[in-house]
N, C-alpha and C positions, 0 to 999 in steps of 0.2 A: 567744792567751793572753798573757801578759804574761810574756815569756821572762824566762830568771832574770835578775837583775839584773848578771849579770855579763857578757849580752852586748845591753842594752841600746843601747849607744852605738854596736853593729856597725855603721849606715848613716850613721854622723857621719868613717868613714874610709873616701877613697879604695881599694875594695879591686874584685877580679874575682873576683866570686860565680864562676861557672863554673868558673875554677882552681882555687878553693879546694874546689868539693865534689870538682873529679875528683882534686885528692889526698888529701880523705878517701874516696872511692871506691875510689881503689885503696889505699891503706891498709888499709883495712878488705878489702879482696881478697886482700890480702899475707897478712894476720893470719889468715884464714879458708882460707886456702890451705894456710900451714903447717901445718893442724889435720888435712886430707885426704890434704896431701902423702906420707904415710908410708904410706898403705896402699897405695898404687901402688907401693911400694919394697921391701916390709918382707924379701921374702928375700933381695933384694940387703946387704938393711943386717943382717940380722944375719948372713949370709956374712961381713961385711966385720969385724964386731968380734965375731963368733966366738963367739955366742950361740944359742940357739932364737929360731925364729921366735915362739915363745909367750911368750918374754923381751923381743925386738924390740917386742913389741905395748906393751910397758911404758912405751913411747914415747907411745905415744896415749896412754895413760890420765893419764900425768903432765902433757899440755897439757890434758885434761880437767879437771884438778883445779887446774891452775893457773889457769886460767878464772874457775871456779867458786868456788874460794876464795881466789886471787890479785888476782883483780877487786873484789872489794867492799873488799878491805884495801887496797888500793894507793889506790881512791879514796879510803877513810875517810882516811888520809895525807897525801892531796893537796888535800883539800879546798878552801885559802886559794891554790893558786896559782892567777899569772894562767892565762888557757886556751889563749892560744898556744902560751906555756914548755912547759904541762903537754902541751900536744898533740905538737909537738915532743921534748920526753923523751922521751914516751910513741911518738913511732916509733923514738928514738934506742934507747930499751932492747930494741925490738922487734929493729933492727937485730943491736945486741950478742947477742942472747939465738939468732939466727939464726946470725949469723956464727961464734959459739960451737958449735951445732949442725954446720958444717959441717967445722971444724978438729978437731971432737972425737975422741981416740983409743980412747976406749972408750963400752961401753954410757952409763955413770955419769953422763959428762962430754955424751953426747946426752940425756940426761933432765935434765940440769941445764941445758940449751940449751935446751929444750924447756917447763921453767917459765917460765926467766926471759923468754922469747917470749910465753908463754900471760897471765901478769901485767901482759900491755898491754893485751889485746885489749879485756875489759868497760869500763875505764875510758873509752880511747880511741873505744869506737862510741859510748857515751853523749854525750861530747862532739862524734863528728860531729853525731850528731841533733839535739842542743841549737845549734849552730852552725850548721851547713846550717838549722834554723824559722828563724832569725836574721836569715840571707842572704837568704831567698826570701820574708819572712816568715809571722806565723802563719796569716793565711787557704788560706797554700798547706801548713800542717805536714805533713798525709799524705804531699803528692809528697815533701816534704823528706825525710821519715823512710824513702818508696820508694827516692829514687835512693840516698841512703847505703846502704840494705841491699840495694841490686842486685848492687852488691858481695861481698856474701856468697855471693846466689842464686848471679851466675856463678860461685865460689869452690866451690859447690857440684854444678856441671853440671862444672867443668873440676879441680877438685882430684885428683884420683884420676887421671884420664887423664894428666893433665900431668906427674905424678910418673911413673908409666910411662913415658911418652914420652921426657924429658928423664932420665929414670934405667938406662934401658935397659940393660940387659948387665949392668955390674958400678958404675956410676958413679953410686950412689944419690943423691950429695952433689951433684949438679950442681944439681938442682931446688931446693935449698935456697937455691944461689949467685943463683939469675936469680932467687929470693923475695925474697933481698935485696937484689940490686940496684935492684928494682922498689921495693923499700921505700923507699934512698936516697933516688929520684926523687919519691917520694912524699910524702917528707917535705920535698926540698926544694921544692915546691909549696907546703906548710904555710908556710916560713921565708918566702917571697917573695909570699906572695898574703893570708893567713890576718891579717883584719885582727887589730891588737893593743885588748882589755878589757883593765876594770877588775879588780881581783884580785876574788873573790868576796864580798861583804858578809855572807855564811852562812857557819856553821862547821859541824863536825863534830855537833855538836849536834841542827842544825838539817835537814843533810843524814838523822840516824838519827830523828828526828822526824818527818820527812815523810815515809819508809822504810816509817815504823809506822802512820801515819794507814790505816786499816780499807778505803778503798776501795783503795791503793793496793798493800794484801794482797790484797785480792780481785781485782785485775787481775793479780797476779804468779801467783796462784796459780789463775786462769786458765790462764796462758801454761801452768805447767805441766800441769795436767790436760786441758785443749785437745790441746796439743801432744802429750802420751801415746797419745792416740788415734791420730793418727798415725802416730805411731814403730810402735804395736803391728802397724799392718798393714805398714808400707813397711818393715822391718826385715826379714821373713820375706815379703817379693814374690815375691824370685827363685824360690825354692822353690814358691809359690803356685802361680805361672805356668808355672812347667816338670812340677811334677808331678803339678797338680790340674788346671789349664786346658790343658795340651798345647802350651803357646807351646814350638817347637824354642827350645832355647837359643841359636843364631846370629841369632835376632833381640833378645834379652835387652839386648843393650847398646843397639839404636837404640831400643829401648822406655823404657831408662832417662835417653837421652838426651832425648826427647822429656817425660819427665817433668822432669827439670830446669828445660829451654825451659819447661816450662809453668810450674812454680815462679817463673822471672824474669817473663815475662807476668804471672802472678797476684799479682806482688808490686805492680808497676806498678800496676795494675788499679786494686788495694785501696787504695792510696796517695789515686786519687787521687776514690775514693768516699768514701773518708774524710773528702776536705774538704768534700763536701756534704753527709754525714752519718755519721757517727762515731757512732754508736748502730744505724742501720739496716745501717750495712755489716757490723760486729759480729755482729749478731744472726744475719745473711742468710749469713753465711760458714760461723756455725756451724750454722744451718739444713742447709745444703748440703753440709759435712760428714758430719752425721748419716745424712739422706739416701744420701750417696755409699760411707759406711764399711758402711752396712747392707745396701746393697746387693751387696758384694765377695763374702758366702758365696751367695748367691742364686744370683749369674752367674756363679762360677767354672768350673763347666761351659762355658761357653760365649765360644771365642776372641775373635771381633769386639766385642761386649757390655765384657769385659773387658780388650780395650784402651782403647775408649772410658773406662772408669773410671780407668783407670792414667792418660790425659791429664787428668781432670778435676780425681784427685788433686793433679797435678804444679799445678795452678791453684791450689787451695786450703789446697796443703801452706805455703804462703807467702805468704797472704793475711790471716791474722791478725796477722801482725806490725805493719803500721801502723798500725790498730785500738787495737790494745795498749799498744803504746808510747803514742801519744798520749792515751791512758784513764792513763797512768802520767801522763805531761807535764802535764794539765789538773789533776788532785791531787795532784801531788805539791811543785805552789808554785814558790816561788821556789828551792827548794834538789832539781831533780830527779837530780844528777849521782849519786848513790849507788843510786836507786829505780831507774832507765835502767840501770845495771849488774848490779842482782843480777837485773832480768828477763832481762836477757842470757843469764845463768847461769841461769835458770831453763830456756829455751830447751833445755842441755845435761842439766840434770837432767828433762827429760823424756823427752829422744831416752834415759836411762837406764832411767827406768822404765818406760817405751811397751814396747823392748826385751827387759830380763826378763821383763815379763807376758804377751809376748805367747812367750817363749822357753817358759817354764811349757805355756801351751795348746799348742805345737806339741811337746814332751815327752808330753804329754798325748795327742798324736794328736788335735790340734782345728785343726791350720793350714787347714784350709778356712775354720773358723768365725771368725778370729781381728777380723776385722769386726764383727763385733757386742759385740765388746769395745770396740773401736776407738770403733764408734758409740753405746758407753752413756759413754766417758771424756767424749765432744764434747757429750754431753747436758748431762753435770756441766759440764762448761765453759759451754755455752749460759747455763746454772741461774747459775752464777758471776757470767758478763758482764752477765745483767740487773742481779742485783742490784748491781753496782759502775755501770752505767752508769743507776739512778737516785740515788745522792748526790750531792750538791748539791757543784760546785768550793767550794775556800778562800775564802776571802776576798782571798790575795795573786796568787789567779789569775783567769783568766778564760775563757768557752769555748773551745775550742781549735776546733770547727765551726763554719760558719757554720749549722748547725740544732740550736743547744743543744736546744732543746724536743722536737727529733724523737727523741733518744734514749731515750723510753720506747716509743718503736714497736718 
């Protein structure tokens, strides 16, 4: 496709593609780490500033929200600067918003560390993934849009443990210290490698115009209802598996790491299906979802059966993202830096809803069944994806696959 115009001129400057993604790789590891990091801490941390742990959790929710509604404002804001500067800020406030969290003497002053961290992260992935098509260019945009979110995946296999590990006893704030330091490195990556564009020729306007073009709602509002599915099973697993399927709990955690690993595997995967076909890969994910969610109350009875599903989850649970993103990238023009962030945040607003509904049926006394919730949300999804992946690009774009045509398969 015809990247925005603001990184047009990326292969007219001397730069080292490789550095520059793996410091937006781990950037974006940093920022998705701090988001896990707490749950592996949280009775040390409210031990430590003298709150419930039910209060402590108030930590998460505030990087939730900051995400969610600090990302699309921070972009609408930033919209005219060049994308180095803004990429650079954007790990500088990460840094502050961190290092803040760490220093902090009370609850207040870690939820205030804790937005001003979360307020980078939408912006900041959008411009890796616009950056990295850039670098590698658009025939290769899946892998591009994979390895930037590999970052995440691992963020998501190693968040939680990492904070345990490095927070252990009583020293919650340690994990936060080596977030940031990792952050530093990462953004000096960005200052030393990340070549320098033009400031953006879109404004605020143009970036809420492209926002609102009907395919580019249909692919966000994919992501979430797609991804609801999801949430609604893997949210209530542990439970599933311990006390409907019989899995002893001391295997719990290499079940869940293995779904992780499979999440990174599937993200790669899909990345790099997408560059041969970004309609059939789409389609086939959500196939295979349906399939695999509807299967979960069938086999819970039965051990082997059901870990076999929990790995194929872990493949699928992270193979719609580069599907997606790029279905946002191809419509949403030359101005996609706003449309790339609030899917971001859609991402989070699913793992909310997937969660409540599926908290509902297992109130309910239905956690066996919750699967076939899972697998009617990925239907609506499937029903979604068609219809966004037959509108026709803008006029300021161009395919983002090389099998435009194949995307009515």
């Amino acid at each position: 496709m015809n990247m925005t115009r603001t990184e047009t001129s990326v292969h007219s400057h001397p730069v080292r593609p490789g550095l520059a993604l793996a410091g937006f790789v781990l950037l974006v590891f940093c920022t998705a780490s701090a988001e896990y990091l707490v749950a592996g801490v949280l009775p040390q941390l409210a031990a430590d500033v003298s709150v419930s742990i039910a209060a402590a959790g108030q930590t998460v929710t505030a990087y939730a929200l900051g995400v969610a509604i600090g990302g699309p404002i921070v972009t609408v804001l930033t919209a005219k600067l060049p994308r180095k500067g803004l990429a650079i800020g954007l790990g500088v406030l990460f840094i502050a918003g961190t290092v803040l969290t760490v220093l902090a003497p009370s609850l207040a002053w870690i939820i205030v560390g804790r937005v001003v961290s979360a307020c980078s992260q939408a912006t900041l992935f959008a411009i890796s993934l616009t950056t990295a098509t850039a670098l590698l260019g658009a025939e290769k945009q899946g892998r591009a849009i994979a390895i930037v979110t590999s970052g995440l995946t691992v963020a998501t296999v190693l968040g939680v443990p990492l904070g345990a590990f490095l927070g252990g006893g009583t020293n919650w704030r340690l994990p936060f210290a080596v977030i940031a330091a990792a952050a530093i490195l990462a953004t000096l990556l960005l200052v030393w490698t990340m070549p320098r564009t033009p400031a953006p020729t879109t404004d605020v306007r143009d970036e809420i115009r492209a926002l609102l073009r009907g395919p580019v709602l249909l692919a966000v509002a994919t992501t979430v209802i797609g991804f609801a599915g999801v949430s609604v099973v893997f949210t209530y697993l542990v439970p599933l598996l311990t006390d409907v399927t019989g899995i002893a709990a001391g295997v719990i955690p290499a079940l869940l790491l293995a779904y992780g690993i499979g999440g990174f595997i599937g993200n790669l995967i899909a990345g790099r299906l997408t560059d041969l076909s970004l309609g059939k890969t789409l389609v086939g994910v959500f196939l295979a979802l349906v399939v695999t969610l509807a299967a979960f109350p069938l086999l819970a009875g039965y051990r082997v059966p059901m870990i076999g599903l929990v790995l194929i989850l872990g493949l699928l649970s992270t193979a719609t993202i580069a599907p997606l993103q790029s279905l946002v990238l191809r419509h949403a023009g030359a101005a996609p830096t706003l449309s790339l962030a609030v899917n971001v945040g859609a991402y989070n607003l699913a793992i909310a809803i997937g969660s409540a509904l599926g908290g509902v049926g297992v109130a309910a006394g239905l956690l066996q069944w919750g699967g076939f919730g899972g697998a009617g949300f990925a239907i609506l999804g499937l029903i979604l994806a068609t219809v966004a992946l037959r509108a026709k690009p803008r006029p300021d774009t161009t395919p983002t696959d090389s099998a435009t045509e194949e995307t009515h398969a």
